[in-house]
KOLGU-472505 format. One record per residue: residue in three letters; x, y, z of N, C-alpha, C in turn. Coordinates in steps of 0.001 Angstrom, whole numbers, padded with zeros to 6 digits, always signed. Each point is the difference from the previous one (the first is absolute). Layout:
<pts>
AlaXYZXYZXYZ/...
</pts>
This chain:
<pts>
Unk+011663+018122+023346-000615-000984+000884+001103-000805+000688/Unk-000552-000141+001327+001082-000983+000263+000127-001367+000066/Unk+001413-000602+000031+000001-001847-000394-001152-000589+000920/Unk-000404+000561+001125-001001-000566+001440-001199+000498-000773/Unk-000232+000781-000752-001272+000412-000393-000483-000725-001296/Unk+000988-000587-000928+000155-000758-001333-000461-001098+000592/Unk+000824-000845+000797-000341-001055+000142-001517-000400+000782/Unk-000482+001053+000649-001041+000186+000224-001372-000236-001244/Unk+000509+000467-000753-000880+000284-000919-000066-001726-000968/Unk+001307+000176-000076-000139-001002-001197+000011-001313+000558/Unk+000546-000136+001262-000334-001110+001315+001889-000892-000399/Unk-000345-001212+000566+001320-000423+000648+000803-000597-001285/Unk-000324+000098-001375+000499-000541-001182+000736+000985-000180/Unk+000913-000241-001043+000792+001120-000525-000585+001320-000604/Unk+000069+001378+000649-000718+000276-000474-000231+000641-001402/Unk+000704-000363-000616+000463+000568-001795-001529-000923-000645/Unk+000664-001196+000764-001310-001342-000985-000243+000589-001191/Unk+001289-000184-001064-000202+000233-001115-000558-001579-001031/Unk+000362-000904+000517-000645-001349-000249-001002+000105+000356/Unk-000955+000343-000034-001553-000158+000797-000804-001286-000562/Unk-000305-000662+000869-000992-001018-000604-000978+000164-001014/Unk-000579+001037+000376-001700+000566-000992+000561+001029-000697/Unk+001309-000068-001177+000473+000866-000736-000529-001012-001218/Unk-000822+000719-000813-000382-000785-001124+000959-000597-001264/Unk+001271+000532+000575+000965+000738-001666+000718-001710+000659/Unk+000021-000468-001819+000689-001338+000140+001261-000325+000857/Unk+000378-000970+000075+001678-000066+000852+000365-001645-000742/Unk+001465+000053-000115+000051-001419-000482-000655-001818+000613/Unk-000178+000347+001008-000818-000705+001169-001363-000629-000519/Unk-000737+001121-000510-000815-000240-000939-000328-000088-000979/Unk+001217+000230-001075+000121-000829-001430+000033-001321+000238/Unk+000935-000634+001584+000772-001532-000297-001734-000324+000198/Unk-001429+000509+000823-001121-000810+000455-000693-000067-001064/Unk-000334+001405-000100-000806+000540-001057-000268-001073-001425/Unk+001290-000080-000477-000246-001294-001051-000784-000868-000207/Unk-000066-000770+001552-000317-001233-000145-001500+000294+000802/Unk-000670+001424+000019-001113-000230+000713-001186+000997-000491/Unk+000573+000419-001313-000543+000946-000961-001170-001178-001231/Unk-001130+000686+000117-000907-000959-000973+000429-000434-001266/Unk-000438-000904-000792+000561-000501-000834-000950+000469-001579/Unk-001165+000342+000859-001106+000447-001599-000661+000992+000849/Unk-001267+000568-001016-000697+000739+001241-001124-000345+000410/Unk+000207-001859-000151-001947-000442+000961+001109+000138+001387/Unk+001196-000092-000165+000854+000127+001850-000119+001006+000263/Unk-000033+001574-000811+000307+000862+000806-001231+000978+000097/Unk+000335+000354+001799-001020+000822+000847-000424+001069+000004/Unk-000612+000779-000010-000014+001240-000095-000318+000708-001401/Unk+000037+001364+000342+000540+000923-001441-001348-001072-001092/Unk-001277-000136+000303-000476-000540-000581-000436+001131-001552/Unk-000784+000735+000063-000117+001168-001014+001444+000303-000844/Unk+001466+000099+000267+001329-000124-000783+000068-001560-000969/Unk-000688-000732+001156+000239-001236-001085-000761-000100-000831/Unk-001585-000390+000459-000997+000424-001184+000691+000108-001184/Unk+000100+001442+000263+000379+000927-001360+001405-000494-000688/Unk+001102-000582+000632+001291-000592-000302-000633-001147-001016/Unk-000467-000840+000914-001046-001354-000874-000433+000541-001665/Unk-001088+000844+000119-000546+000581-000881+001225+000169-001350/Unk+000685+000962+000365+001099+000336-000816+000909-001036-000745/Unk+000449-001047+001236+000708-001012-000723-001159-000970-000798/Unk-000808-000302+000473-000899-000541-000811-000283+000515-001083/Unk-000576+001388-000358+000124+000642-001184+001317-000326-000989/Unk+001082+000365+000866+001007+000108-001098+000442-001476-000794/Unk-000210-000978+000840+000327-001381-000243-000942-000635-001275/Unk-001032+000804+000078-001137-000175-000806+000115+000163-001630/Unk+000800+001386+000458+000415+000887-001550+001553-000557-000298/Unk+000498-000777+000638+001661-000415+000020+000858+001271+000130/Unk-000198+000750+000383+000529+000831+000140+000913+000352+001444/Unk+001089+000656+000314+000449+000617+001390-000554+000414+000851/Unk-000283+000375+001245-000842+000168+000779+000493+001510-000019/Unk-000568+001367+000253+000107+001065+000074+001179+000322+001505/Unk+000759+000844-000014+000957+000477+000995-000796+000249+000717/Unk+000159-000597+001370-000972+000239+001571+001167+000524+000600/Unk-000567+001201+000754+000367+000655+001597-000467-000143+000859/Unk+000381-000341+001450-000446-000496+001373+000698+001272+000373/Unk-001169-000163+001011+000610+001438+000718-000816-000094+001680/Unk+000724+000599+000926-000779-000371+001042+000972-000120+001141/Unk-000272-000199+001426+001489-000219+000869+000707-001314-000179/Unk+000938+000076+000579+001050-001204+000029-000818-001246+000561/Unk+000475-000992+000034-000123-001421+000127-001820-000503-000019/Unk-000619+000870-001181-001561-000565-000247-000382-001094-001480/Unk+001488-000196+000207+000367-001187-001497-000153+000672-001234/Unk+000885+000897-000268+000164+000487-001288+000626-000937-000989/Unk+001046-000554+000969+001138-001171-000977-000712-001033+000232/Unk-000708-000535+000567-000853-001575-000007-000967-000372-001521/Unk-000750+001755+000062-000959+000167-000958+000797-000070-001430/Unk+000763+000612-000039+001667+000010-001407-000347-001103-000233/Unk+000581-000730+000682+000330-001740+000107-000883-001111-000900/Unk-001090+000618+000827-001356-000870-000238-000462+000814-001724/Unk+000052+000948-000033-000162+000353-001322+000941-000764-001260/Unk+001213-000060+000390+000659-000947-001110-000234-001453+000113/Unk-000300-000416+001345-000644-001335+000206-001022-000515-001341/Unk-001118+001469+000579-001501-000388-000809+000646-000118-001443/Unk+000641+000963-000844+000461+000121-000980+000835-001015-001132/Unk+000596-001180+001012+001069-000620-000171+001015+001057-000799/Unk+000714+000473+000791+000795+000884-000341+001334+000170+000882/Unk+001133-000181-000292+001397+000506+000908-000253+001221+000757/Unk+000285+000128+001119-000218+001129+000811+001892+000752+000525/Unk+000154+000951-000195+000959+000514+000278-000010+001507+000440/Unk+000764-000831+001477-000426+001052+001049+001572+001183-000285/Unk+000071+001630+000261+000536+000747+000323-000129+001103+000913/Unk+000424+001077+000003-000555+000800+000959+000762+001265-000428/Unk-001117+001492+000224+000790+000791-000413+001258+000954+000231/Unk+000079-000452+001498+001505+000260+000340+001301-000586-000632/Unk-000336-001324-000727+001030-000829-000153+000387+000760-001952/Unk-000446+000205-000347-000538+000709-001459+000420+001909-000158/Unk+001560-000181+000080+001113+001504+000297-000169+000333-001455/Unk-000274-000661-000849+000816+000483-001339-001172-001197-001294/Unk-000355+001004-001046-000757-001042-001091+001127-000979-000206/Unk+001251-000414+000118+000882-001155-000322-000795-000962+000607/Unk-000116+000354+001251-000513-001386+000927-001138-000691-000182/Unk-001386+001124-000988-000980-000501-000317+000196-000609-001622/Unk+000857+000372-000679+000010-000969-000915+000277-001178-000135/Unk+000942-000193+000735+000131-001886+000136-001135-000482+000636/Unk-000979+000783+000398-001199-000540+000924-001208+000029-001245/Unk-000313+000906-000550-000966-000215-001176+000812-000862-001365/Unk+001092+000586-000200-000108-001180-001242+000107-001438+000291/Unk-000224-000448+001105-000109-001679+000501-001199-000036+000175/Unk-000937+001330-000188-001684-000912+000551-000485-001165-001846/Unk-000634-000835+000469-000983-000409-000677-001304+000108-000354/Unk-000221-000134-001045-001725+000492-000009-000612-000310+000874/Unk-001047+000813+000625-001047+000077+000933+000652+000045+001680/Unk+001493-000290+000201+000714+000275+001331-000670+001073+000581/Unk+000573-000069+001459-000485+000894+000957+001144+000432+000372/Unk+000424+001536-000100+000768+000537+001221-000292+000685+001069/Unk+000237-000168+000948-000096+000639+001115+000700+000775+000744/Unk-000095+001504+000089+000268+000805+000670-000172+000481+001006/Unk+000694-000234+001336-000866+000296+001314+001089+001627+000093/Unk-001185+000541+000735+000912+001632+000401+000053+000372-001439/Unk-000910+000322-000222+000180+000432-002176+000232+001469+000240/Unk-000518+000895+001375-000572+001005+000085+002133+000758+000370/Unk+000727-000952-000054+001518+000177+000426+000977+000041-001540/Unk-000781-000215-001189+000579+000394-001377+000720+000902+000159/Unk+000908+000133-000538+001112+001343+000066-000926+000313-001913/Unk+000271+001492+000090-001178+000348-001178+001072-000535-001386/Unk+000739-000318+000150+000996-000101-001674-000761-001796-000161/Unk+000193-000603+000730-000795-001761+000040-001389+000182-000192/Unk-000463+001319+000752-001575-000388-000542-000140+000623-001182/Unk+000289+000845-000740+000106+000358-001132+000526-000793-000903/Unk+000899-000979+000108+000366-000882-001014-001223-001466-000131/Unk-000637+000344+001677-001274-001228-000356-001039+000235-000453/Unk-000164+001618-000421-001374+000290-000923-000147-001060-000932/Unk+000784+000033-001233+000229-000569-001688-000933-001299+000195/Unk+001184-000744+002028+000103-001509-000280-001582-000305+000047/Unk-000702+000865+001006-001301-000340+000676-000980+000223-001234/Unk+000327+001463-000532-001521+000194-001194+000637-000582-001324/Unk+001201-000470-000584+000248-000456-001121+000611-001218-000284/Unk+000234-000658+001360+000836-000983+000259+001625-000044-000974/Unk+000385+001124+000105+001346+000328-000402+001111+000871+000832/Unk+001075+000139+000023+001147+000938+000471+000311+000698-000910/Unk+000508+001263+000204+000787+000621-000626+002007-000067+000307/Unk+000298-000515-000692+001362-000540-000149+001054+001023-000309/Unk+001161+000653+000964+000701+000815-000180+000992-000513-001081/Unk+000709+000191-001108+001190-000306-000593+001063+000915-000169/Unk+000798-000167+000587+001367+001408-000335-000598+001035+000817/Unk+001097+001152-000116+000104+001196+000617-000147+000917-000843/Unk-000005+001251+000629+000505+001469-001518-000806-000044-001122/Unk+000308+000208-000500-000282+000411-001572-000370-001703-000619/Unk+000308-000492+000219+000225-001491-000270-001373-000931+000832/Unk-000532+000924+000682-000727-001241+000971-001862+000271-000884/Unk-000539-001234+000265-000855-000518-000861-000795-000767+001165/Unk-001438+000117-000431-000664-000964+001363-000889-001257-000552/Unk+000004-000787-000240+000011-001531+000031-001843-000414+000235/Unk-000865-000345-000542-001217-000655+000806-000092-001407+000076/Unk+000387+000025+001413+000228-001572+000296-001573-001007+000439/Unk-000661-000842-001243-001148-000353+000567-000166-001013+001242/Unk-001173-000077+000799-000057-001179+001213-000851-000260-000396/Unk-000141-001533+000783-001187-000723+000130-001024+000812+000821/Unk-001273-000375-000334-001175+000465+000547+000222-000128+001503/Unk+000001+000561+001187+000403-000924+001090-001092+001309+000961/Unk-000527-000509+001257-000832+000691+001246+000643+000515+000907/Unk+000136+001430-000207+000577+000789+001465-001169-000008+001052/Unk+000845-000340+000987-000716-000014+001443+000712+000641+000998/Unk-000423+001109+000210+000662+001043+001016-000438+000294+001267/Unk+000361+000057+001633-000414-000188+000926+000553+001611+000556/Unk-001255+000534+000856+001344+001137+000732-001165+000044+000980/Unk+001068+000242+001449-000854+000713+001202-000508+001732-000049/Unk+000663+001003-001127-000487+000867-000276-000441+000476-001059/Unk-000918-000253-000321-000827+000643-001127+000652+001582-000979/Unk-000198+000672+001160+000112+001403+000116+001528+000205-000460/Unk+000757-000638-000267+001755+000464-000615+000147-000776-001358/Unk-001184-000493-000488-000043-000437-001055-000316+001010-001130/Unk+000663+000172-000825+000112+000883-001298-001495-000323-000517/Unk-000583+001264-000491-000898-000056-000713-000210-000892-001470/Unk+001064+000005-001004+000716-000912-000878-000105-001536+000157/Unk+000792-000098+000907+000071-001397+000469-001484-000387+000325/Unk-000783+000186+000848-001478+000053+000588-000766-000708-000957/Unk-000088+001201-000980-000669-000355-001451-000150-001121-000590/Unk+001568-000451+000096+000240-001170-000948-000353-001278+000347/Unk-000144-000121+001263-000973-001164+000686-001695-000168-000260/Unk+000195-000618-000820-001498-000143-000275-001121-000702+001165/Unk-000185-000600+000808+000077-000330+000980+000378+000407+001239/Unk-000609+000844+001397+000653+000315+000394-001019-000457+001539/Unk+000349-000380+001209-000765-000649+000900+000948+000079+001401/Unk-001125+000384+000626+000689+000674+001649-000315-001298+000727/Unk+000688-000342+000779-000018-000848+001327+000111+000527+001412/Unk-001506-000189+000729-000356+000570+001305+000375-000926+001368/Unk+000045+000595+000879+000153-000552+001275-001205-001529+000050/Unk+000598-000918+000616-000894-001298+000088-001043+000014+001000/Unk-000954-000421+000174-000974-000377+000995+000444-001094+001145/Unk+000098+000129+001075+000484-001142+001191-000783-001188-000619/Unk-001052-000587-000913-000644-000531-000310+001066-000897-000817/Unk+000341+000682-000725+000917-000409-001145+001107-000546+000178/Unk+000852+001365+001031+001210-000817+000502-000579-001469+001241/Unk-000380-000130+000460-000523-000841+000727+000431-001888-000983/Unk-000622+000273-001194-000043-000863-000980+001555+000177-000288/Unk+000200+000492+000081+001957+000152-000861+000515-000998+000772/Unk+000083+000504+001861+000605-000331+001154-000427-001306-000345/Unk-001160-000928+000055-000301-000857+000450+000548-001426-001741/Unk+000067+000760-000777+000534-000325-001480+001584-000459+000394/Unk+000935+001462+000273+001071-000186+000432+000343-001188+000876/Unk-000328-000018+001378+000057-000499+000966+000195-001893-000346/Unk-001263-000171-001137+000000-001269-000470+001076-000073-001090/Unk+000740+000780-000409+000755-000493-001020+001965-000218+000801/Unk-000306+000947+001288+000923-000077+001023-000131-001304+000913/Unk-001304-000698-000417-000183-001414+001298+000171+000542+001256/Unk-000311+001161+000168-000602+000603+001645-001540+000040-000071/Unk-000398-001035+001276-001167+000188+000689-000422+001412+000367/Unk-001074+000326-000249-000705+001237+000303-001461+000151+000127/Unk-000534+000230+001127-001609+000301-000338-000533+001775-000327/Unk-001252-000144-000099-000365+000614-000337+000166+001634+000338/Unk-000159-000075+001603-000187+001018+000895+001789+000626-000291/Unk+001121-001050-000304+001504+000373+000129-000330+000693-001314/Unk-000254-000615-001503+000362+000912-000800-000900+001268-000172/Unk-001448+000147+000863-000429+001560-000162+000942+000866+000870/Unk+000687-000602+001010+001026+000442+000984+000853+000916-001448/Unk+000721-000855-000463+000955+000272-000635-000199+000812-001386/Unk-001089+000008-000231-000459+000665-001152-000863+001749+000480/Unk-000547-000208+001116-000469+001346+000576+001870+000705+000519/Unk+000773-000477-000391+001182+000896+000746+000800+000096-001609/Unk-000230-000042-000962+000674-000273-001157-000177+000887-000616/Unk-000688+001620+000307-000310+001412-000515-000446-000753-001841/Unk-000663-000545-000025-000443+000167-001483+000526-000406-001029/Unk+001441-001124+000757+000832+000266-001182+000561-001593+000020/Unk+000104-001183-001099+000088-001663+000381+001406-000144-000152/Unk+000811+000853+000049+002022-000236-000326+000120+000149+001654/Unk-001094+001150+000611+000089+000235+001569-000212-001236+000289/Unk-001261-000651-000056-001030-000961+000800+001206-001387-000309/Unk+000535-000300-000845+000699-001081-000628+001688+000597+001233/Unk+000464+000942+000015+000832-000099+000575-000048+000276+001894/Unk-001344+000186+000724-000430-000145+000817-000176-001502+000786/Unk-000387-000835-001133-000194-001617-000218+001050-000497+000395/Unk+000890+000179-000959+001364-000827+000300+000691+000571+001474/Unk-000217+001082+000724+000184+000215+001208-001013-000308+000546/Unk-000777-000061+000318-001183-001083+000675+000397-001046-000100/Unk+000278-000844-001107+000876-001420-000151+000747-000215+000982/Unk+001049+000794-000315+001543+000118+000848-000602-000484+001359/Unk-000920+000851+000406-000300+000049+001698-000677-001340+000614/Unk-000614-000465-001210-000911-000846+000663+000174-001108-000326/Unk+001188+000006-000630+000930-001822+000016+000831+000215+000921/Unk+000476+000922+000532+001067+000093+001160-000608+000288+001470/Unk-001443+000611-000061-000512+000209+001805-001701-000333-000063/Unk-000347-000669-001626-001256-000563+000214-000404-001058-000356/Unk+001028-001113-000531-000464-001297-000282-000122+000149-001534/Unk+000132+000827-000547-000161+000225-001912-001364+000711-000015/Unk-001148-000241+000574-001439+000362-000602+000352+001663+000406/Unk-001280+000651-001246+000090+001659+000525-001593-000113-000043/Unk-000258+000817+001515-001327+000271+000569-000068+001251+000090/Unk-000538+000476+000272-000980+001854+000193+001685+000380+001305/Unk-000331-000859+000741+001362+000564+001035+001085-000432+000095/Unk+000318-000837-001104+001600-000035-000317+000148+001016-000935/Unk-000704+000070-000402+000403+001119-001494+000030+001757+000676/Unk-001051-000127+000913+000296+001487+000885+000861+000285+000411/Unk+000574-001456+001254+000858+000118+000692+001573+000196-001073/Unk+000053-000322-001297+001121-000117-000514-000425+001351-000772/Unk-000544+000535-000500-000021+001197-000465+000365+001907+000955/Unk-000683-000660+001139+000160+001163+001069+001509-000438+000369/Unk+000817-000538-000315+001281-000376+000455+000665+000922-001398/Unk-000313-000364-000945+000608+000569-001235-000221+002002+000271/Unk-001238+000540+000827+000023+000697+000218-001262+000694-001268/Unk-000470-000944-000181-001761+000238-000806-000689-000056+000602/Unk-001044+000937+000278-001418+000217+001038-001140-000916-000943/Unk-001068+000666+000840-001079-001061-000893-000837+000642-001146/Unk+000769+001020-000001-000849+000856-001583+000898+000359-000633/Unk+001394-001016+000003+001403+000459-000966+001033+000974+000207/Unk-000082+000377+000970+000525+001585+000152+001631-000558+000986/Unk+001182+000189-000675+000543-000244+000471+001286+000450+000647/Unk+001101+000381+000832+000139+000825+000706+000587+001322-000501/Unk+000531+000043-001097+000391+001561-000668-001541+000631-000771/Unk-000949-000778+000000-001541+000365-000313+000031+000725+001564/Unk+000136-000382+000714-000727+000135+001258+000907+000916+000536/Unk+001116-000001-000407+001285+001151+000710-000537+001648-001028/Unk-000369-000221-001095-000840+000952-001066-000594+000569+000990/Unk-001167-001024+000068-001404+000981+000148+000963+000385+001773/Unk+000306-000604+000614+000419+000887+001780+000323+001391-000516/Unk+001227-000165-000709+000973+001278-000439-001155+001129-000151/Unk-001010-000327-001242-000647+001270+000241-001109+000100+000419/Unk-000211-000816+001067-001171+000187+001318+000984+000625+001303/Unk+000589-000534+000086+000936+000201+001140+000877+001711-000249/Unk+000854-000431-000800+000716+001594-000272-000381+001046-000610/Unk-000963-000207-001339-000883+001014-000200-001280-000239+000039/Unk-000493+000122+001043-001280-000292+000758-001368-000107-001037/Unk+000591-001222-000807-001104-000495-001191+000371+000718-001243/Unk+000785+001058-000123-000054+000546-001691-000549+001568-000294/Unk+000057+000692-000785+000926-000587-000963+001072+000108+000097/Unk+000873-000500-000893+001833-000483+000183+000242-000308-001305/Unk+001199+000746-000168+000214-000422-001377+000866-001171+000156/Unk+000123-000915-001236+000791-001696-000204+000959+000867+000422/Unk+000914+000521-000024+001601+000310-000109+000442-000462+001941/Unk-001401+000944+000471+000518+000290+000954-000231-001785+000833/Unk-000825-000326-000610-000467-001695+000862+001542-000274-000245/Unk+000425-000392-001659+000757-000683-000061+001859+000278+000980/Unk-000249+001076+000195+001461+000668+000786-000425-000713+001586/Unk-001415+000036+000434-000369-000517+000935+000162-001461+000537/Unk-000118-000530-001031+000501-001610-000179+001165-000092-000232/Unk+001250+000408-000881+000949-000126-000551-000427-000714-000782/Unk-000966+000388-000930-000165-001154-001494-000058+000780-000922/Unk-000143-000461-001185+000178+000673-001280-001285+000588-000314/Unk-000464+001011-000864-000702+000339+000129-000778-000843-001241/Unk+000450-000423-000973-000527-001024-000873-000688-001668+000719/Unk+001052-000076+000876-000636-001268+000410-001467+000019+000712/Unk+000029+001116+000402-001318+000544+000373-001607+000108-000213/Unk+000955+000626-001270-001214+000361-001152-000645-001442-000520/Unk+001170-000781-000877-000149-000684-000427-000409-001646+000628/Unk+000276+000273+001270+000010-001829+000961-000846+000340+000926/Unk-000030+001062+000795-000694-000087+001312-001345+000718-000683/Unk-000202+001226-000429-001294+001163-000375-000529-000937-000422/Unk-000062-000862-000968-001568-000072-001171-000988-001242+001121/Unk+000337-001014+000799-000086-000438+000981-000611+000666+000934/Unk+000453+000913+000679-000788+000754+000909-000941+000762-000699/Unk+000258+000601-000858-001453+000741-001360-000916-000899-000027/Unk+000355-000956-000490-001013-001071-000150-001140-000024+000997/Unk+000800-000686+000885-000959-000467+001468-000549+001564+000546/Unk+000514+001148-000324-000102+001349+000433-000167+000197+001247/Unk+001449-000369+000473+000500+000720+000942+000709+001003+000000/Unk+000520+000706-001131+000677+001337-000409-000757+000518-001197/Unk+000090+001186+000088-000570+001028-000953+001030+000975-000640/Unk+000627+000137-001319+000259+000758-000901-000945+001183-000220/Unk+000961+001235+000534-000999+001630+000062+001591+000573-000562/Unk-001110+001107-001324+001215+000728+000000+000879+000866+000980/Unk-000121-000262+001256+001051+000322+001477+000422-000923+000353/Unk+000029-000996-000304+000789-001443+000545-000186-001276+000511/Unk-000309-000936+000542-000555-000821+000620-000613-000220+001066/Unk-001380-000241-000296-000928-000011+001278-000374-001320+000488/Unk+000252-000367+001795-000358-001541+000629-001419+000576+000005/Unk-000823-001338-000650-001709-000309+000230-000010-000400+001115/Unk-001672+000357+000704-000271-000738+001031+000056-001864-000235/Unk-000120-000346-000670+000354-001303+000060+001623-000543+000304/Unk+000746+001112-000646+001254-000784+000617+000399+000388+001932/Unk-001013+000816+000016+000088+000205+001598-000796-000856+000605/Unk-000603-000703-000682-001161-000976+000742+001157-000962-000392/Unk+000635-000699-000980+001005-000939-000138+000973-000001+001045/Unk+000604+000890+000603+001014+000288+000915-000014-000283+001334/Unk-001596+000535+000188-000517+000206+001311+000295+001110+000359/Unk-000073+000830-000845+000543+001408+000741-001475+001197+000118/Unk+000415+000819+000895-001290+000736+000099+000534+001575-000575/Unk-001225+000271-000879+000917+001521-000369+000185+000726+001156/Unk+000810+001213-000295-000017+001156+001836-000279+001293-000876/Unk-000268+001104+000399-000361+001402-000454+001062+000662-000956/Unk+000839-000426+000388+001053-000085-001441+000169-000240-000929/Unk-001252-001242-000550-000064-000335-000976-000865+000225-000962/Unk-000072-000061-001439-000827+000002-000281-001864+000376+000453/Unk-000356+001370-000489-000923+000025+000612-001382-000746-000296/Unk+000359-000556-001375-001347-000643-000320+000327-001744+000640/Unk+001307-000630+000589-000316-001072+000597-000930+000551+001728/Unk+000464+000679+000177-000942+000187+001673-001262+000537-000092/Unk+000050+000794-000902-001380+000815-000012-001387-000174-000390/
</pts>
């Protein structure tokens, strides 16, 4: 493709836009907000009503019997508060919460200084659990079903293994993929609870929650603005906000209305159903060059110059969702809806079931 045809597509931003605004996957930006705008129990928090329920239920049970609360898994896409819910679980609990992650966790050394410091009934937290290198998750069987380690001593002929006991303490494990999670590991979560895409209803309430804890004016019509462009997801809608902010203390007097929040979002390069310009450089690529599909990822991604993971993983489940692309075992097919999104009209080239 050429640079006149890229920039075409992906429009006058850079066109890599590997920062994308509506990328759900955390950034430090939103650890420094996130903190201070994350619920504090769960009469604050929105959504995910049926996960809590049942969260409620559980800790209530266990608190009942004095006992630990059973190892919970969250599972579900990025930024639908996997770590908020952690949080609030050691909250309810009165319990130390200690956060890790399973990239950070190379070697069982690193998890032992981490379990033999829990205290009874603690919470650890594992985000990305589904990123265990298998020698760490195998050394966290013992800790999870027996609350013990197995302790290497010596080498050779000489070496001897140790059972090192722990305190009773609550694994809480988070992953965006289910599916690379060991069967083993799976098991051992007694507890195990998916988190779905939000209702504009919901985020609506987040935005307008946020907004007041930011002391930005906002009505009503601004935060369905901002919450209908937030694909489902309140780490989006929350970091949409604070650029709506930005705009409308600097070219609107501070308040955000239905058309400051447009006008500052269509600047960021977000349409009004979320779709934003490497979404929208997607679906062209294979309306435009392979006249709707199918196409295999490899070839989109050589088409873009992007990775073919970032793909899969940031731009696809987004367009699946809203279904504007279709997964066929031949490759990727544009729906008539993302041709109605575009404004584009099919031609005889395409797809015969969009014309026919």
């Amino acid at each position: 493709m050429s640079e006149e045809a890229r920039k075409r597509l992906l429009g006058p931003a850079d066109a890599q836009e590997r920062d994308r605004i509506v990328n759900a996957e955390e950034r430090l930006e939103d650890e420094v907000y996130t903190a201070s705008l994350r619920p504090r129990n769960f009469g604050e928090y929105v959504g995910q009503d049926r996960v809590v329920e049942n969260l409620r239920i559980a800790i209530d049970a266990a608190k009942a019997r004095g006992e630990p609360l059973e190892h919970v898994l969250f599972y579900g896409p990025p930024g639908l508060g996997k770590t908020t819910l952690a949080g609030l679980i050691a909250r309810e609990l009165n319990a130390n919460f200690r956060p890790t992650s399973g990239p950070t966790l190379e070697k069982p050394k690193d998890l032992v200084g981490i379990l033999t410091s829990l205290e009874e009934g603690d919470v650890l937290f594992i985000d990305e659990v589904h990123r265990l290198s298998s020698v760490v998750e195998e050394f966290l069987y013992p800790a999870m079903e027996e609350f013990q380690i197995d302790f290497l001593v010596d080498r050779g002929a000489y070496a001897k293994t140790l059972k090192l006991p722990l305190k009773r303490f609550t694994l809480v494990g988070a992953t965006t993929r289910a599916g690379m999670l060991s069967a083993p590991l799976r098991e051992r979560f007694g507890i195990v609870q998916h988190l779905d895409y939000y209702e504009v209803g919901a985020l609506e309430q987040i935005v307008k929650r946020s907004a007041g804890m930011l002391g930005v004016p906002i009505d009503a019509a601004g935060a369905q603005t901002i919450a209908a462009r937030s694909r489902g997801t309140p780490r989006i809608a929350n970091r949409l906000l604070r650029r709506v902010r930005d705009y409308a203390e600097v070219r609107a007097g501070g308040a955000i209305t239905a058309e400051v929040a447009d006008e500052a979002l269509q600047r960021e390069g977000v349409d009004d159903s979320g779709l934003d310009r490497l979404d929208r450089a997607f679906l062209r690529t294979v309306i435009e060059q392979y006249h709707g599909g199918p196409v295999g990822i490899a070839a989109i991604a050589a088409t873009l110059t992007e990775d073919v993971e970032t793909l899969e993983d940031v731009v696809e489940p987004f367009l699946l969702k809203e279904n504007y692309i279709r997964r066929t075992a031949s490759g990727r097919k544009a729906t008539p809806e993302a041709y109605r999104r575009l404004g584009i009209t099919p031609s005889r080239s395409d797809q015969p079931e969009l014309w026919s």
